[in-house]
mmCIF file as gemmi writes it, N, C-alpha and C atoms, coordinates in Angstrom:
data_model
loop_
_atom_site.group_PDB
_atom_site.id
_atom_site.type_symbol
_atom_site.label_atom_id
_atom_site.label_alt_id
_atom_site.label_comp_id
_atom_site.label_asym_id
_atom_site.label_entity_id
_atom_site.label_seq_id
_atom_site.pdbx_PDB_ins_code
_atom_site.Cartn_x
_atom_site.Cartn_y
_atom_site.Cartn_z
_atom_site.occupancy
_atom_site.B_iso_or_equiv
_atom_site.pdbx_formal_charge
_atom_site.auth_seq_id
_atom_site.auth_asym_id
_atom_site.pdbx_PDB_model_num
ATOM 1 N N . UNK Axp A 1 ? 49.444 -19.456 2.828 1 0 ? 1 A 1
ATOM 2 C CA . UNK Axp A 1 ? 48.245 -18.901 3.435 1 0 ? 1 A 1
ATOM 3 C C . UNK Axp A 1 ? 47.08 -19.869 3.216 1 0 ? 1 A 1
ATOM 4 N N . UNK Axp A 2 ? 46.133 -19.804 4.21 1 0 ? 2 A 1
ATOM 5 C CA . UNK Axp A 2 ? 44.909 -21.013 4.221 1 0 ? 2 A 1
ATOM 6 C C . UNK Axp A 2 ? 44.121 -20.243 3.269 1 0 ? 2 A 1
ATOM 7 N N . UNK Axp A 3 ? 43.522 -20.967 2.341 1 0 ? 3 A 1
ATOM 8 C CA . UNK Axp A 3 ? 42.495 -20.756 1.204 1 0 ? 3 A 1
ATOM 9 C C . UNK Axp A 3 ? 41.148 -20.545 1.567 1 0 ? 3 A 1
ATOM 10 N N . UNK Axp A 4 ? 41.078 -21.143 3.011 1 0 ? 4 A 1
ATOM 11 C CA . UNK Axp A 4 ? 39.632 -20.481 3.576 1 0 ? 4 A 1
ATOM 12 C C . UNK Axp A 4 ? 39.84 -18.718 4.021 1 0 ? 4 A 1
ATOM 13 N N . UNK Axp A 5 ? 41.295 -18.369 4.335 1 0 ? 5 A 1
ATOM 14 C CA . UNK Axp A 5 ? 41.388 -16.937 4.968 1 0 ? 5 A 1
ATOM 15 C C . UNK Axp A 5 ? 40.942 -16.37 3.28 1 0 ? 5 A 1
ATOM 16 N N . UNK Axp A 6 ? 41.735 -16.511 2.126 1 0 ? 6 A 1
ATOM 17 C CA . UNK Axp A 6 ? 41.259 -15.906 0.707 1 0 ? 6 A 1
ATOM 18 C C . UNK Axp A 6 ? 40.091 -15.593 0.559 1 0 ? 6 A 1
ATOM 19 N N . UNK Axp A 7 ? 38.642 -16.966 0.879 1 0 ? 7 A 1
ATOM 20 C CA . UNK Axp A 7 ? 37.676 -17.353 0.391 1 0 ? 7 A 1
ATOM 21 C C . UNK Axp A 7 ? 37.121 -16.102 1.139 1 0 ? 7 A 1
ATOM 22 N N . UNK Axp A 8 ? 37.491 -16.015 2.558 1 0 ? 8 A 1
ATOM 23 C CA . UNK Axp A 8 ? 36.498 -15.229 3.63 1 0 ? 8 A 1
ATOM 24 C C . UNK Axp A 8 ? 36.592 -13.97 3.085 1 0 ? 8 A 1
ATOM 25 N N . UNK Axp A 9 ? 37.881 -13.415 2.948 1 0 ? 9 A 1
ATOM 26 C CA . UNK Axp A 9 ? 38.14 -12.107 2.307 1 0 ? 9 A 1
ATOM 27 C C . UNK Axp A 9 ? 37.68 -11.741 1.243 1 0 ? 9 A 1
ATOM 28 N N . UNK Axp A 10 ? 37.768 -12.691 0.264 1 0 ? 10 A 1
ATOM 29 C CA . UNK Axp A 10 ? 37.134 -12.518 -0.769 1 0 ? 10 A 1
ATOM 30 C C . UNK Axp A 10 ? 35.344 -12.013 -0.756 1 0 ? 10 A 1
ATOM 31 N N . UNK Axp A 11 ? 34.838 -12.842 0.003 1 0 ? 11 A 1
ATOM 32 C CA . UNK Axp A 11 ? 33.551 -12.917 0.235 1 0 ? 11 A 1
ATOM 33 C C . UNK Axp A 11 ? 32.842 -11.511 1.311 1 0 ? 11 A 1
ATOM 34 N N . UNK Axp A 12 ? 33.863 -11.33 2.356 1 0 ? 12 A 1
ATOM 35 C CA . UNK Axp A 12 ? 33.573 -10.068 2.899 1 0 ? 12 A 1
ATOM 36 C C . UNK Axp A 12 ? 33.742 -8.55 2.084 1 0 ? 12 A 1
ATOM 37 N N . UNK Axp A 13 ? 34.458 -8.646 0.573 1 0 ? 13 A 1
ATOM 38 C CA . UNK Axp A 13 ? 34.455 -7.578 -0.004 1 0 ? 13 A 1
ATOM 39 C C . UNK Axp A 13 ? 33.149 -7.169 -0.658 1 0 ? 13 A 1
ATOM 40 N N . UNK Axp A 14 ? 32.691 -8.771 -1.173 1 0 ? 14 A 1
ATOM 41 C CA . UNK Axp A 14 ? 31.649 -8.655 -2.096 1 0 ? 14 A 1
ATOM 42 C C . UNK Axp A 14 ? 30.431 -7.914 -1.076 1 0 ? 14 A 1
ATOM 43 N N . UNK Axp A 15 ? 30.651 -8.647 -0.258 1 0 ? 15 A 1
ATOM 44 C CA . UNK Axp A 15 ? 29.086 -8.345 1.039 1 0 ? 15 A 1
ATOM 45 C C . UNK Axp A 15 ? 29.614 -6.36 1.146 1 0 ? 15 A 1
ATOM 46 N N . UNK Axp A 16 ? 30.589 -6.119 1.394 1 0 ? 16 A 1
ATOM 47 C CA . UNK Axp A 16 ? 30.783 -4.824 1.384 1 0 ? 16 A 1
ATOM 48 C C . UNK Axp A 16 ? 30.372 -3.56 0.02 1 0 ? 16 A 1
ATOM 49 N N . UNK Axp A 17 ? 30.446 -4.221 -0.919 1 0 ? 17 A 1
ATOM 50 C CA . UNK Axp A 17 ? 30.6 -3.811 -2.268 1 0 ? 17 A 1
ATOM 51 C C . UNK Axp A 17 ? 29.118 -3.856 -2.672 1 0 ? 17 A 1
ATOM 52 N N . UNK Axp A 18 ? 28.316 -4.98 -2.136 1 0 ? 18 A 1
ATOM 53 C CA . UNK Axp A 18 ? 26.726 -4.939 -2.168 1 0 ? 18 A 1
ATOM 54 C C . UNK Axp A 18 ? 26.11 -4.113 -1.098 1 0 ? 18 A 1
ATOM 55 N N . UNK Axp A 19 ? 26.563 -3.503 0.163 1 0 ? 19 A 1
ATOM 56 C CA . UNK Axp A 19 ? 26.192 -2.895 0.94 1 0 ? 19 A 1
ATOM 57 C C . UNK Axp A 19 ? 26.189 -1.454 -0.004 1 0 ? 19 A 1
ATOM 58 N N . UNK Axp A 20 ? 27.167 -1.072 -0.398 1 0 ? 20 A 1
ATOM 59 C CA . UNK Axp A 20 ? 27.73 0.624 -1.022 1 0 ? 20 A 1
ATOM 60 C C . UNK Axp A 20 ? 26.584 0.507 -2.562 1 0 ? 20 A 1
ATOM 61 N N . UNK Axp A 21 ? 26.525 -0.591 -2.942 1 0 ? 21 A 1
ATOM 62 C CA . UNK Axp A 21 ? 25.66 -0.533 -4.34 1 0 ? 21 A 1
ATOM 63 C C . UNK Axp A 21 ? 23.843 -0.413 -3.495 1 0 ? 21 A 1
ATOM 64 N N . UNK Axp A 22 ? 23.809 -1.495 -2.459 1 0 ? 22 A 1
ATOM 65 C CA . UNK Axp A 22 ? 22.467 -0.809 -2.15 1 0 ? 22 A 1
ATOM 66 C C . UNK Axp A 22 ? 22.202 0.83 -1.708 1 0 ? 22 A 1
ATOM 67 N N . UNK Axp A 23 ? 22.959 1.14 -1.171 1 0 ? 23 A 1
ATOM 68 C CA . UNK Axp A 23 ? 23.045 2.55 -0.14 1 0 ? 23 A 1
ATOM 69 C C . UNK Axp A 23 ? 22.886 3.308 -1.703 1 0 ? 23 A 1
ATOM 70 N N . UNK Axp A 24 ? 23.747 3.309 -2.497 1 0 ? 24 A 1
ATOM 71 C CA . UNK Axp A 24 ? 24.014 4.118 -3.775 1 0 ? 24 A 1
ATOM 72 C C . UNK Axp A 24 ? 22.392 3.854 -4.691 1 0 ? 24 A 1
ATOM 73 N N . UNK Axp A 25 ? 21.8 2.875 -5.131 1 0 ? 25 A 1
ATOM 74 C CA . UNK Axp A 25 ? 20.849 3.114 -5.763 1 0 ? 25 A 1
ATOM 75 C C . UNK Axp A 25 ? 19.761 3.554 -4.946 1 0 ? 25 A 1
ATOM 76 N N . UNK Axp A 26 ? 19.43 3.336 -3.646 1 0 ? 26 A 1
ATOM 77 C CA . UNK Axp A 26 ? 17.916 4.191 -2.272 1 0 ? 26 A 1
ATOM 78 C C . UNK Axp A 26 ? 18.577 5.02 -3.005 1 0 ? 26 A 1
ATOM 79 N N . UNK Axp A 27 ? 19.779 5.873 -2.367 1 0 ? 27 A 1
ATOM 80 C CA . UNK Axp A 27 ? 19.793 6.767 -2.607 1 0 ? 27 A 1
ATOM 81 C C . UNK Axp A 27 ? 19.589 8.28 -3.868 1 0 ? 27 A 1
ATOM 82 N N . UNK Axp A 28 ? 20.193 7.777 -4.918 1 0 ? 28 A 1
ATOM 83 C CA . UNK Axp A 28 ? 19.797 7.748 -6.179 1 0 ? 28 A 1
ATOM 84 C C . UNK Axp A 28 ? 18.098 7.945 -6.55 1 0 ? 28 A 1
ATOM 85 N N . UNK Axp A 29 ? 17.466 6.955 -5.842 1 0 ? 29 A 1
ATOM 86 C CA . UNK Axp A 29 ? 16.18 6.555 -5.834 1 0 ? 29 A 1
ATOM 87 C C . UNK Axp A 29 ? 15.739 7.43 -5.315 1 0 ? 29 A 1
ATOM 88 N N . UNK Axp A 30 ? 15.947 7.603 -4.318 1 0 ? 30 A 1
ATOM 89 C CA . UNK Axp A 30 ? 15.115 8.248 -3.294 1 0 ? 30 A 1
ATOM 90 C C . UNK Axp A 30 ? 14.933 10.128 -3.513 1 0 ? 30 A 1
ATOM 91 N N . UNK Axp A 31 ? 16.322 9.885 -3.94 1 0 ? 31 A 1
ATOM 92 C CA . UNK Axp A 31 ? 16.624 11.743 -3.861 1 0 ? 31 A 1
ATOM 93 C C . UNK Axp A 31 ? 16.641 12.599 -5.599 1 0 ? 31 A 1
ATOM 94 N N . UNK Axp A 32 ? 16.734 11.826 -6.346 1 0 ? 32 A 1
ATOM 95 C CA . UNK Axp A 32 ? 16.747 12.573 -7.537 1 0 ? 32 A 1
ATOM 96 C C . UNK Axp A 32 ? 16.151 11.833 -8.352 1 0 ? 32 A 1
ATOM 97 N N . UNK Axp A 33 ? 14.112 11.015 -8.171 1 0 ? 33 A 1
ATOM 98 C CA . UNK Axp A 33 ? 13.7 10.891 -9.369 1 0 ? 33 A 1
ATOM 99 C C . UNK Axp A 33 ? 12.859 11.911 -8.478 1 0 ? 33 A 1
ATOM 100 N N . UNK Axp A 34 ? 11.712 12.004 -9.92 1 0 ? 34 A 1
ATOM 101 C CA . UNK Axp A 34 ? 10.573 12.917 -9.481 1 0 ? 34 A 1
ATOM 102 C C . UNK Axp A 34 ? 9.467 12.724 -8.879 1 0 ? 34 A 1
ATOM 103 N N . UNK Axp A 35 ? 8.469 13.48 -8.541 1 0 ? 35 A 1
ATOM 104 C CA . UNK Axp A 35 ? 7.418 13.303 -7.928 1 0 ? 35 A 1
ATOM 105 C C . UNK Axp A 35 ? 6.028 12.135 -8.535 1 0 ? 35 A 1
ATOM 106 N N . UNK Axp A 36 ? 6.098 12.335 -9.863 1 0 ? 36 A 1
ATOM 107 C CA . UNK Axp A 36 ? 5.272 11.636 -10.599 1 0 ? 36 A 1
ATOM 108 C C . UNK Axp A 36 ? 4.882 10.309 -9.958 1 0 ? 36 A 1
ATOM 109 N N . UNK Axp A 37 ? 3.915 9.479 -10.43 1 0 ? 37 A 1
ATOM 110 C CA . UNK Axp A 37 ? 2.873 8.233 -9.697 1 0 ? 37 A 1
ATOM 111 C C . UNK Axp A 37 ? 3.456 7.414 -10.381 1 0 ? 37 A 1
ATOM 112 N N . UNK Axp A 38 ? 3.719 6.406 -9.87 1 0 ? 38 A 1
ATOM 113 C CA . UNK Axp A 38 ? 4.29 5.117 -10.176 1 0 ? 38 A 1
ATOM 114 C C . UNK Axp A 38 ? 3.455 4.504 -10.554 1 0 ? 38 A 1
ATOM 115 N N . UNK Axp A 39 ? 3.585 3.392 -11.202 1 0 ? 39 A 1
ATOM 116 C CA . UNK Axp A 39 ? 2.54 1.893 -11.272 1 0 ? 39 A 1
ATOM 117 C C . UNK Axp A 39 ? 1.96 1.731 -10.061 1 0 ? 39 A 1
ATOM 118 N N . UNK Axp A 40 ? 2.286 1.701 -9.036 1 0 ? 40 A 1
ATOM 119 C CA . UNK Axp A 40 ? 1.329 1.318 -7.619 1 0 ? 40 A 1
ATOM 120 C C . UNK Axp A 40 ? 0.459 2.397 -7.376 1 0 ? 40 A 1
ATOM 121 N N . UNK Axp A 41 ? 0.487 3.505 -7.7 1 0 ? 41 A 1
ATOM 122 C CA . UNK Axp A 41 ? 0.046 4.688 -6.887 1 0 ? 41 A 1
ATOM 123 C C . UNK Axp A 41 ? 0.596 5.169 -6.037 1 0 ? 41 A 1
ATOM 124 N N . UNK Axp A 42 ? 1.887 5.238 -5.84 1 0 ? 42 A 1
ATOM 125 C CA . UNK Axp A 42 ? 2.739 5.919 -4.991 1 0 ? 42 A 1
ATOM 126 C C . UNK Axp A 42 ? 3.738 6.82 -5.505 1 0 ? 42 A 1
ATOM 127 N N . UNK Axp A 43 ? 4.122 7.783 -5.084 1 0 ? 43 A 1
ATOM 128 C CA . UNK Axp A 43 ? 5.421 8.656 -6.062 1 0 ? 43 A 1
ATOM 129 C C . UNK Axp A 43 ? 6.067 7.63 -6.495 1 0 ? 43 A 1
ATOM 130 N N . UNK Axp A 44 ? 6.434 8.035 -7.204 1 0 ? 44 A 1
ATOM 131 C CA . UNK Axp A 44 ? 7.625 7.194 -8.054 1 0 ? 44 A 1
ATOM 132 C C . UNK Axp A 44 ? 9.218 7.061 -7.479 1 0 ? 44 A 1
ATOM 133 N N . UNK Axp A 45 ? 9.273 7.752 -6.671 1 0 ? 45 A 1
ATOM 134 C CA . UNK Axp A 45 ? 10.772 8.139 -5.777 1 0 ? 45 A 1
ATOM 135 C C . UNK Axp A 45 ? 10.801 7.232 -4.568 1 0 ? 45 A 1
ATOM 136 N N . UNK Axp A 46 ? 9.252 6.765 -4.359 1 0 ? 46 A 1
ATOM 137 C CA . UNK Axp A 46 ? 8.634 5.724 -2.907 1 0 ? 46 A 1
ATOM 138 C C . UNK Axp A 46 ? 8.791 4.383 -3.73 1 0 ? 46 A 1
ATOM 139 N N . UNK Axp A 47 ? 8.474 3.95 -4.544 1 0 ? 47 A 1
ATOM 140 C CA . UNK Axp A 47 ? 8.054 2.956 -5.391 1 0 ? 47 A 1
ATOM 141 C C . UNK Axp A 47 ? 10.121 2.351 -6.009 1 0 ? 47 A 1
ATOM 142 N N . UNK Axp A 48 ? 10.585 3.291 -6.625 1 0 ? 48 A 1
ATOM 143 C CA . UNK Axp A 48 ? 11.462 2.608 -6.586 1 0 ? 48 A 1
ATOM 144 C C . UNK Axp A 48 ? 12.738 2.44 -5.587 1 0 ? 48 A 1
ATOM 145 N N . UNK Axp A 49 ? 12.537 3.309 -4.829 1 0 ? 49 A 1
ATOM 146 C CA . UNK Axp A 49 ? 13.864 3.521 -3.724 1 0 ? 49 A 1
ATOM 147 C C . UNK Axp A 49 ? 13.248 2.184 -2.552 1 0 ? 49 A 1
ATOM 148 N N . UNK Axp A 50 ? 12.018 1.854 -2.221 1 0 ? 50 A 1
ATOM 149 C CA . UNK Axp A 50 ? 11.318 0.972 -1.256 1 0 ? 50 A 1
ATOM 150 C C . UNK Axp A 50 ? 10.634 -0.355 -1.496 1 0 ? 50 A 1
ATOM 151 N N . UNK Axp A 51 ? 10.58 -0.254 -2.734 1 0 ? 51 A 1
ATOM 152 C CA . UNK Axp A 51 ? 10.116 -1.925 -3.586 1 0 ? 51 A 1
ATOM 153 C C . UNK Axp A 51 ? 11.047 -2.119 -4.813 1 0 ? 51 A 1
ATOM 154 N N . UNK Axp A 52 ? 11.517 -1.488 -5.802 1 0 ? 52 A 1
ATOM 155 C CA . UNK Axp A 52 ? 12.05 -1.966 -6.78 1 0 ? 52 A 1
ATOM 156 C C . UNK Axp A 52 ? 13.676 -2.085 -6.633 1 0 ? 52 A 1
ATOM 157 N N . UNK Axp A 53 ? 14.225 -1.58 -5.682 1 0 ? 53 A 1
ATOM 158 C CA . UNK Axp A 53 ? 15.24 -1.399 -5.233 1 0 ? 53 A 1
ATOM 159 C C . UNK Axp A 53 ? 15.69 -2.584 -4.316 1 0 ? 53 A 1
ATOM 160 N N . UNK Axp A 54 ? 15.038 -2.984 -3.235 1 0 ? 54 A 1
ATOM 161 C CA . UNK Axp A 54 ? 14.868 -4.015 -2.576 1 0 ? 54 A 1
ATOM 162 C C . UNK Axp A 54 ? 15.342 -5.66 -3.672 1 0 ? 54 A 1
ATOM 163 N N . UNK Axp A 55 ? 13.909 -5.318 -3.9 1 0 ? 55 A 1
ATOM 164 C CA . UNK Axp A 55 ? 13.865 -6.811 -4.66 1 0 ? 55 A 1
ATOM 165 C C . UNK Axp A 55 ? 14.581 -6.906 -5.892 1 0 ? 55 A 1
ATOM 166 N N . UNK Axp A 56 ? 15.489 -5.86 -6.621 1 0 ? 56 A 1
ATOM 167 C CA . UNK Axp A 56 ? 16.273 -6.322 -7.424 1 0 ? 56 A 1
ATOM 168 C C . UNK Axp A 56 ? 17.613 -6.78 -6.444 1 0 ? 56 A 1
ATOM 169 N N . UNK Axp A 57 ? 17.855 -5.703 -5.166 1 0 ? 57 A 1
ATOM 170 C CA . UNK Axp A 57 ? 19.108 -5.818 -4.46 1 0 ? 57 A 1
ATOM 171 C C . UNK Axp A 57 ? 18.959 -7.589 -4.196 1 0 ? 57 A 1
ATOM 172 N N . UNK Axp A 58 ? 17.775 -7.864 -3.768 1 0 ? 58 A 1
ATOM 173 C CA . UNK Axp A 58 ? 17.274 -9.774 -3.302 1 0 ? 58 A 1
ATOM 174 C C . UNK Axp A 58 ? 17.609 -10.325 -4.51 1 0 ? 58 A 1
ATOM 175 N N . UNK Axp A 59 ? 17.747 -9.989 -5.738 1 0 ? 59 A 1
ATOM 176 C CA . UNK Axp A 59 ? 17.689 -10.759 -6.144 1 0 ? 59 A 1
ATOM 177 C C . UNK Axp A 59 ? 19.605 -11.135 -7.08 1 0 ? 59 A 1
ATOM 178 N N . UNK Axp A 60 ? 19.705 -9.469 -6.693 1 0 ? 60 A 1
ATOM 179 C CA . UNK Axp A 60 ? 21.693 -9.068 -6.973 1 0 ? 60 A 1
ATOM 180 C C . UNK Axp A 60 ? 22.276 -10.448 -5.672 1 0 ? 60 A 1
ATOM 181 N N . UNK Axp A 61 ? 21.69 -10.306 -4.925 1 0 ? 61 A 1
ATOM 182 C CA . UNK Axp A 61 ? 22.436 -10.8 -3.715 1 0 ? 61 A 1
ATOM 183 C C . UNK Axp A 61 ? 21.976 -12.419 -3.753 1 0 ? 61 A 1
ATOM 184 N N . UNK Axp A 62 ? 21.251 -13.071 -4.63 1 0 ? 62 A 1
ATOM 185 C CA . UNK Axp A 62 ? 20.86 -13.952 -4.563 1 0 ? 62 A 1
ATOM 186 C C . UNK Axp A 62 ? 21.899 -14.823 -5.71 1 0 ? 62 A 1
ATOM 187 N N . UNK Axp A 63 ? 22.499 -14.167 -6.292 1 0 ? 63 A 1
ATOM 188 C CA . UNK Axp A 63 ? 23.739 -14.369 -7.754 1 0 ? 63 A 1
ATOM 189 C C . UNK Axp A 63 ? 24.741 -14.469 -7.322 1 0 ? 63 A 1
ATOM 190 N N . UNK Axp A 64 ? 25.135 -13.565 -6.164 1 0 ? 64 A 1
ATOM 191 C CA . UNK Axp A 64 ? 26.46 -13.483 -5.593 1 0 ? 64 A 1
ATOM 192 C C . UNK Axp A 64 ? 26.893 -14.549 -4.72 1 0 ? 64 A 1
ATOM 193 N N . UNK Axp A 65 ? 25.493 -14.925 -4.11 1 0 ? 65 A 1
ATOM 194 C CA . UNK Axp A 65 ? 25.726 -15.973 -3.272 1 0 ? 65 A 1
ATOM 195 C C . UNK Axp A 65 ? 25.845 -17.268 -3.974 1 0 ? 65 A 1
ATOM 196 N N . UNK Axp A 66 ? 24.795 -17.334 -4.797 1 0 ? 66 A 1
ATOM 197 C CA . UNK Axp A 66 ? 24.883 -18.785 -5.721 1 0 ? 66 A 1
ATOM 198 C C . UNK Axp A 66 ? 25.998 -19.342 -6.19 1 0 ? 66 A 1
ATOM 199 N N . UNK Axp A 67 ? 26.924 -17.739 -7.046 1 0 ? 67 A 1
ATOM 200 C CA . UNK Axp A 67 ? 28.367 -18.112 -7.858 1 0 ? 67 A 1
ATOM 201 C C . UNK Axp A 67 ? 29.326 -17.864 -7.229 1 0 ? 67 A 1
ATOM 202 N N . UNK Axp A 68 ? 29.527 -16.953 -6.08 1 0 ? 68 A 1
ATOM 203 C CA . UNK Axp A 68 ? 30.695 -16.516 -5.76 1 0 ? 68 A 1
ATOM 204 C C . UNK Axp A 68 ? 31.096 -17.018 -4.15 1 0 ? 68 A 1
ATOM 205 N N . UNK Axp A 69 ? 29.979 -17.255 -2.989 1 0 ? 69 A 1
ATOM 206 C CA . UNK Axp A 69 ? 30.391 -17.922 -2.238 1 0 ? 69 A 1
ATOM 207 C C . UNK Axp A 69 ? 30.662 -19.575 -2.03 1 0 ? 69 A 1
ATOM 208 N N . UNK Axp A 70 ? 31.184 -19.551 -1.547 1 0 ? 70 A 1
ATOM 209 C CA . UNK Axp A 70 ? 31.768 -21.504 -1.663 1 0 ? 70 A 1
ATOM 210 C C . UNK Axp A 70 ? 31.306 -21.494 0.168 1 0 ? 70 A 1
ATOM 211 N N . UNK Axp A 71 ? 30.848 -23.174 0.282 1 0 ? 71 A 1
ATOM 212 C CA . UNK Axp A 71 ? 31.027 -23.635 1.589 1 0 ? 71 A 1
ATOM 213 C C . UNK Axp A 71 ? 32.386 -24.119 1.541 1 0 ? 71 A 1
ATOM 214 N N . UNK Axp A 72 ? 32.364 -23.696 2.913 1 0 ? 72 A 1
ATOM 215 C CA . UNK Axp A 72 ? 34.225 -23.958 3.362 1 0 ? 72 A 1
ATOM 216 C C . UNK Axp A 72 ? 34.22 -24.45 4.699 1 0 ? 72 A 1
ATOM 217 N N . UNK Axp A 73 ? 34.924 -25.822 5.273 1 0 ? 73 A 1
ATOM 218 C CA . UNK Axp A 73 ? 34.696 -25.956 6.172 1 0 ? 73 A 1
ATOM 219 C C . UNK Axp A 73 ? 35.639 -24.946 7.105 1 0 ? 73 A 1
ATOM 220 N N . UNK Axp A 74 ? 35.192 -25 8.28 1 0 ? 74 A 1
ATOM 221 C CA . UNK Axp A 74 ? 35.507 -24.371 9.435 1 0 ? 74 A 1
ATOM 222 C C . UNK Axp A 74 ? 36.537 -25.123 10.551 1 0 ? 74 A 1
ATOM 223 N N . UNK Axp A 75 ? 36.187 -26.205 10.509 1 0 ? 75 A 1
ATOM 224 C CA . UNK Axp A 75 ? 37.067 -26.93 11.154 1 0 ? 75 A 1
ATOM 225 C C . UNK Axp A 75 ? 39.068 -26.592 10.911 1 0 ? 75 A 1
ATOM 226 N N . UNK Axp A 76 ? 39.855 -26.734 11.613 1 0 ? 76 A 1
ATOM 227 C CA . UNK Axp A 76 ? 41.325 -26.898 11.272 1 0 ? 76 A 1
ATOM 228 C C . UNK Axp A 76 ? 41.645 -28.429 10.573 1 0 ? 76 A 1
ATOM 229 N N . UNK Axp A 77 ? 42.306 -27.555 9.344 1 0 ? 77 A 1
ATOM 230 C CA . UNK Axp A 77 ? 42.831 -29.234 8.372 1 0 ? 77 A 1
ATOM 231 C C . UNK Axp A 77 ? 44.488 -29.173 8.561 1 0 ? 77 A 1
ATOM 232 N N . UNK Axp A 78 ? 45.295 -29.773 8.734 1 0 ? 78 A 1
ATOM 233 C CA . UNK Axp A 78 ? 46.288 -30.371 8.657 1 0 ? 78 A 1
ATOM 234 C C . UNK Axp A 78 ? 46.954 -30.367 7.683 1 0 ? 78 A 1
């Protein structure tokens, strides 16, 4: 089997597996903290499900890409 079909698979799980972890913490976020004021002045349920959530996910997804995807060429090798 070609090691680029592994790499792709490999790499389309992770992108899948970061999709279900973002969906899972909004959600989390969004629906079961409380009403209380955040550091910004916004509920606290707005604040982390819409900014803190985000930019940790930017920054989850910024690790995954660094260590776990490889460039692979595309071309057919022989």
């Amino acid at each position: 089997m070609d090691p680029r079909y592994k790499q792709a698979n490999k790499e389309a799980k992770l992108s899948l597996l970061l999709t279900f972890i973002y969906l899972i913490g909004w959600i989390v976020c969004a629906y079961f903290v409380g009403d209380s004021i955040g550091l910004l002045g916004f509920p606290l349920w707005f604040e982390l499900s819409c900014i803190m959530v985000p930019l940790g996910f930017i920054l989850l997804c910024w690790i995954i890409v660094k260590f776990q995807f490889k460039n692979i060429p595309l071309e057919q090798t022989k």
